[in-house]
N, C-alpha and C positions, 0 to 999 in steps of 0.2 A: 305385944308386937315388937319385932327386933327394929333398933334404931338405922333408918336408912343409911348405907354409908355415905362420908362425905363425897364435895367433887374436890378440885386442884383447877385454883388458877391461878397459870403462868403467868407472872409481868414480866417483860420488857422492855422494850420503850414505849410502852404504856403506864408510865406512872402516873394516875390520876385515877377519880373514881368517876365524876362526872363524863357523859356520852362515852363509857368504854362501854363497848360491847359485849364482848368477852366474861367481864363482871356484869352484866347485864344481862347474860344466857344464863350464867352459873345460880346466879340468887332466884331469877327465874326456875331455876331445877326444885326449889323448895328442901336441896340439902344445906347441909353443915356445909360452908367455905372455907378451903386450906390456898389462901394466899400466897404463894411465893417465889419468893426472884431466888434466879440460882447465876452466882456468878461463875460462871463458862468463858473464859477469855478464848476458846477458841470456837466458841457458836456462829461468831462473824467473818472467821475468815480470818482477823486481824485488830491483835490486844488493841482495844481505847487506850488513848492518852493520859498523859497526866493532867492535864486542865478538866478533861473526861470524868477523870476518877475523881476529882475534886468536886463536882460540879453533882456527879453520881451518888457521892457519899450524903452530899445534902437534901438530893431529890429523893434518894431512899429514908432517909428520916425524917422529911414531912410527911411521905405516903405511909410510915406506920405511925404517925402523930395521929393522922387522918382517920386510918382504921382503928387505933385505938379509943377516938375518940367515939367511935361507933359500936364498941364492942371486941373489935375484933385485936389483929395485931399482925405484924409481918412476919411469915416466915423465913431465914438469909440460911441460902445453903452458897457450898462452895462447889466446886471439881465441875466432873462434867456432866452436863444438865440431865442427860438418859438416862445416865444411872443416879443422879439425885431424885429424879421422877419416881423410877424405879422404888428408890429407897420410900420414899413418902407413901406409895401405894402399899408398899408391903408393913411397914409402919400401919396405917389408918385403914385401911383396905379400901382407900378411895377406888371408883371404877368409873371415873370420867375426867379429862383434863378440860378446861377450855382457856385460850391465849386467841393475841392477835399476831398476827401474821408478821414476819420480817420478810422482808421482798427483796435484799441483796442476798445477788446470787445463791454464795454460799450457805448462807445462813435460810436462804429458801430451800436448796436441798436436804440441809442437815434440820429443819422443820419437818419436811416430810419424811426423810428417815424414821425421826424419833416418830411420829403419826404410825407409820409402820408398823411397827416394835412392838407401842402398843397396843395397838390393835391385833393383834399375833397374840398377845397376853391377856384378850377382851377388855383392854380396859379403851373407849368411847372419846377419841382427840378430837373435839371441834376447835375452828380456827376463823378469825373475824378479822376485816381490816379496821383498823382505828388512828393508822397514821397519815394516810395519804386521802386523797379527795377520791381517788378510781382506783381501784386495782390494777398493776401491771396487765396487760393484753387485753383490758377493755378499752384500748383507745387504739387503734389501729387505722393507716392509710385504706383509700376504697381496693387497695391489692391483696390487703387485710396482715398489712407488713408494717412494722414501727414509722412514727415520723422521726423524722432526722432534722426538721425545722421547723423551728418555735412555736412560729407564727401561727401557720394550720394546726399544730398537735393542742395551740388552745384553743384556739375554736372548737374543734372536735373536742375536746377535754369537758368543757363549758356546754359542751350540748348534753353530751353522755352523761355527766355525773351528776348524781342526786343527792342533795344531803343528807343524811340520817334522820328520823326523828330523835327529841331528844332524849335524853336517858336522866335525869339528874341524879346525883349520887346518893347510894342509900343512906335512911336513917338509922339503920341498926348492920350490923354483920355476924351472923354467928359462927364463930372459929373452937374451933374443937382445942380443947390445951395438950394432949398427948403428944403433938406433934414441935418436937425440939427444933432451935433455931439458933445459928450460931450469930455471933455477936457482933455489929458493924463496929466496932471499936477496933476489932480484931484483924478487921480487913485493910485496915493500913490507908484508905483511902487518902485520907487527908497527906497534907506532904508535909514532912517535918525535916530536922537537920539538915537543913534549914526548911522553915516555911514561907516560901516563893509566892502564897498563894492570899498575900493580905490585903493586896490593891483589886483581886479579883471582885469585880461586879454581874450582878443578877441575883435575886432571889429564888434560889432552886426550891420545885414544890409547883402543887397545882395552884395554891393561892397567890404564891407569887409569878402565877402566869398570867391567871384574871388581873392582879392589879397594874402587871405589864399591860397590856390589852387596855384595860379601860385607860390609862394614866397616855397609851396613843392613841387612844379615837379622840381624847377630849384634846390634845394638845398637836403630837408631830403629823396626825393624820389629817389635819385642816389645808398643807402645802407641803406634801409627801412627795409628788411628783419630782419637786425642784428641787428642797430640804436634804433628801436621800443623799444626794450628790456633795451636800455639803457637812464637811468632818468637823468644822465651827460650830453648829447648829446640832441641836437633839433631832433631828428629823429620822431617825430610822426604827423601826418599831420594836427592836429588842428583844423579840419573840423567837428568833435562829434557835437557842438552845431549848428555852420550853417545846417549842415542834419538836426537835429533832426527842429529846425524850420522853414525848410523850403527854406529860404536864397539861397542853392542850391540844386537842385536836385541830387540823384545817381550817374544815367546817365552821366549827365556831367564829374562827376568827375574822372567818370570812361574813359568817351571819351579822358578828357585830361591827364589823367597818360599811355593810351595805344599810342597815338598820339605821347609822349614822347621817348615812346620805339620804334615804328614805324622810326622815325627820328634820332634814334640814341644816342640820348640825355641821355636815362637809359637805366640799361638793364631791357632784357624782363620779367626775374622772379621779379624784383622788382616788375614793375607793376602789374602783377597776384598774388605776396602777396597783397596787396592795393586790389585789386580787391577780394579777397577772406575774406579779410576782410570786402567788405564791406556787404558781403556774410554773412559772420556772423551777421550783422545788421540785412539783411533781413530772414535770420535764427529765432533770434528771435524774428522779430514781427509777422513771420508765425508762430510757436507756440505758442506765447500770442495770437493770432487769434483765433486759433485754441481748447487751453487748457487755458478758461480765465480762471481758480482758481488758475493760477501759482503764481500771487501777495498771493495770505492766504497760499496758500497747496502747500507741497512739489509734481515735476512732479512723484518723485518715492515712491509712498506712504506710504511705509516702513520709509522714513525718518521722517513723520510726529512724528515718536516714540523717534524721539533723546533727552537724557535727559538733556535738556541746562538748564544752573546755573544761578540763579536771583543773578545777580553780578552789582548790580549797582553803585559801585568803579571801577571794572576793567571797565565797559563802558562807566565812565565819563575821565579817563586818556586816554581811545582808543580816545575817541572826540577830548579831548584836546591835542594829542600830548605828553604823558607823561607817556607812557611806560615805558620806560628805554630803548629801543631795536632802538638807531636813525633812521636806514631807515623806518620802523613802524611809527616814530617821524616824520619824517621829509615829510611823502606822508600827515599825517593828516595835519599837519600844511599848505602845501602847498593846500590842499583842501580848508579851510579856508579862506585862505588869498588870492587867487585868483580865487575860483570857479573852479577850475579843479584838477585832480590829473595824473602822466603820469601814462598808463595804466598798465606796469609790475609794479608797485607801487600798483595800484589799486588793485590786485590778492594777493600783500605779506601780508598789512594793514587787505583784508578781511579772508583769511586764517587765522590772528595772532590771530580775532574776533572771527570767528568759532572755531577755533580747539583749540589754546592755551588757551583761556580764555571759551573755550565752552557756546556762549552767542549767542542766537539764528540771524541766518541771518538776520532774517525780519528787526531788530532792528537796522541792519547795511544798509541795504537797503533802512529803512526810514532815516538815517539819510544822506547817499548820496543822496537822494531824493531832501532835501531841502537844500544840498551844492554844489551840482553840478550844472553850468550852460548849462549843457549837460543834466541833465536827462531827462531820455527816459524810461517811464515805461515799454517796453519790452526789452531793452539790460539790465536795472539797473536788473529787476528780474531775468531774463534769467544768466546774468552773475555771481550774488549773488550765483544762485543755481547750476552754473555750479562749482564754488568753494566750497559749501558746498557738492560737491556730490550728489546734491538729483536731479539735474536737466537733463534733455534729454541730453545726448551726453558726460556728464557732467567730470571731474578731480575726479578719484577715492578719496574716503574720506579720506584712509589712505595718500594721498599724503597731506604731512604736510611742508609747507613752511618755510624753516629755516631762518630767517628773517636777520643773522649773513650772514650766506653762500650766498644770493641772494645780500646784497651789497657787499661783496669782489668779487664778480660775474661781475654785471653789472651795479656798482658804487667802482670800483678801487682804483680809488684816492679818493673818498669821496667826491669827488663836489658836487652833490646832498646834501649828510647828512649834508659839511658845510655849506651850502646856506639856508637850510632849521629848521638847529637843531645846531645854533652856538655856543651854548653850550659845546657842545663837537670840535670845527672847529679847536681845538688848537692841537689835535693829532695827531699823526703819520700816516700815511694809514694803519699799522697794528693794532690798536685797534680802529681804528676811529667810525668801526660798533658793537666792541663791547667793552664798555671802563673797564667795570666792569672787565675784563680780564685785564687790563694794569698794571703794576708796579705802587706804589703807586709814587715814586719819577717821574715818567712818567706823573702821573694823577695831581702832583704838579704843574708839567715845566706847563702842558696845562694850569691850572688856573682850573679844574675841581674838584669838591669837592662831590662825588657823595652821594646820599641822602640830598644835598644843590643845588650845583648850576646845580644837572642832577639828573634826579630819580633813582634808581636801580630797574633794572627788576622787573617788577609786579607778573611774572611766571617766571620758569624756563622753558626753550627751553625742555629739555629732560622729565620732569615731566608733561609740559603740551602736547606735544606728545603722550605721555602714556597714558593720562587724554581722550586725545582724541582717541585711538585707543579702549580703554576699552568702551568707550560712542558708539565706532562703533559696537561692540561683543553686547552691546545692542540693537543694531537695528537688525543686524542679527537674532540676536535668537528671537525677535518679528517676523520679516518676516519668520523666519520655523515655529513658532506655527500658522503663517498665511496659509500657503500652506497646 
């Protein structure tokens, strides 16, 4: 009897073996598995970053560490995915793919495209979700139209969606060897002359997602609620970039912070913030689903009118850290230098960018794009526009982040700004966040020489306030000539 042919399955940001679906239809099929990621810089619409491909390079080589250890092994193709498809079919005479679904826009039409194609060719695409908790358009207002606000889309979210059962990862893989694979060495991922990329933290990989996960239920998940906010304290769960690639599912992580409170371990509102968070995730990739021009266009069209300032001074000191304003300082630099930033940091830096120096979102947007090892083109846009105001659900515009008042807030002692901006590490807690205020024999003891060894404020706090509430009165009075 002739050997059945293999099937093909696509990863994406599915990198994991455990509850993928996808690898859990296919093994189920009882053929040979031809595993492989094709990298397609235009599948999404828009090439990943380089903290991305950093973060990429390593998540792909524990997932063939993984398979290998199973038997199996990764196959790494390059160009564009239809015709890598393509190739591997004609190659193996595979007659069935199975992947999990991508849900921004683009990269969902150019999914069903290729579904098309081949099916046109008889070769069988099935397609599973494994990143999100619900699928896009299962969670609709009683109109049976998107929510546009938080609040209800999680309730309804939390009633709709059912966990998966689970899947755990197999113990064997069988992989066909005929099938050629080109070389991640090859692919440049990593970044060299120079490598930018030595301070970067996380463990990419599905096991260093689980030990992310456990290492916060047993520690930042006990005082989540209040921790989150504070960039002093390990309080945030670390888990942004395993989601977004895949590494672990929602679900999971959601099973294991309730499982926590079930047992006693936390309490119960912690885990439902954590879970409402993760809400917010899938928040915004149903509205990136839903409203793809959110990346170009403002979701509240009226903001499209705001008259942002070609400031490309103030946008090279925002990159570089060199505001004068340390916690502003101290979140870019830590982005930098380890591919991440803690998120109430993330909301002060993007407010200082919109409002105080009134320099458009987008530009803020692309540049976490290619600094984050998290980014996620629906939370980056989503979150961009929920600080600028223009977005669904969004932080009123005139709420302007006083960058002074949020570290004596929820960096006290300054831990954060001195770890991050040691420049100034030498001062007191009471000027620490703002030093340009300190006594000049103060700003001596510290060794700080400002406009030398610390910049002085690029804006003023109260005048770039003003700047921005008056750029607000402009969008309004656009929107009533509108109506």
């Amino acid at each position: 009897m002739p050997a059945s042919p293999p099937v093909i399955l696509w990863f994406r940001r599915d990198l994991r073996l455990a509850d993928n679906p996808a690898l859990h239809h296919a093994l189920a099929s009882g053929r040979p598995v031809l595993p492989i990621y094709v990298r397609d810089e235009r599948l999404e619409g828009r090439a990943i970053g380089a903290a991305s491909r950093w973060w990429l390079d390593k998540s792909l080589r524990a997932l063939d560490a993984d398979l290998r250890a199973r038997g199996g092994r990764l196959i790494l193709r390059s160009g564009d995915a239809e015709a890598q498809l393509h190739r591997l079919i004609a190659e193996t005479g595979a007659d069935q793919v199975f992947m999990n679904r991508l849900f921004e826009p683009e990269a969902f039409a150019r999914d069903a495209d290729i579904a098309h194609g081949l099916k046109a060719d008889g070769v069988v695409c099935r397609g599973f979700n494994a990143t999100l908790m619900c699928r896009p358009g299962a969670v609709l207002n009683g109109s049976g139209q998107p929510y546009k606000v938080f609040t209800p889309f999680l309730k309804a979210l939390l009633t709709a969606a059912e966990a998966p059962s689970g899947m755990d990862a197999p113990e064997t893989i069988s992989v066909p060897e005929d099938a050629s694979s080109e070389a991640i060495d090859d692919w440049g991922l990593h970044p060299t002359r120079p490598d930018w990329s030595s301070g970067f933290v996380g463990t990419p990989g599905e096991a260093g997602a689980k030990a992310t996960l456990e290492a916060f239920v047993a520690g930042g998940l006990k005082t989540y609620a209040t921790d989150r906010d504070r960039p002093d304290r390990a309080g945030t769960s670390g888990l942004a970039a395993h989601l977004h690639w895949g590494e672990i599912g929602p679900w999971r992580a959601i099973e294991a912070v309730r499982a926590a409170a079930v047992q006693g371990r936390v309490p119960a509102g912690e885990a439902e913030k954590f879970v409402a968070e993760i809400g917010w995730r899938e928040f915004s990739a149903h509205l990136l689903h839903h409203f793809p021009y959110l990346p170009e266009r403002a979701f509240r069209p009226e903001y499209d009118a705001m008259p942002w300032r070609d400031d490309a001074e103030g946008l090279a000191a925002w990159k570089a850290g060199r505001t004068g304003y340390p916690l502003v300082d101290a979140g870019m630099r830590q982005l930098w230098a380890t591919g991440t930033m803690h998120n109430r940091v993330r909301m002060v830096v993007a407010s200082f960018l919109i409002k105080h120096l009134l320099i458009d979102w987008r530009l803020g947007e692309a540049w976490f794009w290619d600094c984050l090892t998290d980014a996620d083109l629906a939370s980056n846009v989503q979150n961009w526009q929920w600080t600028a105001g223009s977005g669904a659900d969004a932080a009123p515009y005139f709420r302007v982040f006083n960058p002074v008042v949020q570290g004596e807030k929820f960096d006290p002692q300054g831990r954060y700004v001195r770890r991050w901006a040691p420049e100034v590490a030498g001062l007191p807690d009471r000027w620490v966040h703002a030093p340009w205020t300190a006594p000049p024999m103060v700003l001596a003891e510290a060794g700080v020489r400002l406009g030398a060894t610390y910049p002085r404020p690029i804006v003023d706090h109260v005048e770039g306030r003003e700047r921005a509430l008056a750029a607000l009165k402009a969008v309004s009075a656009h929107r009533g000539e509108g109506d």
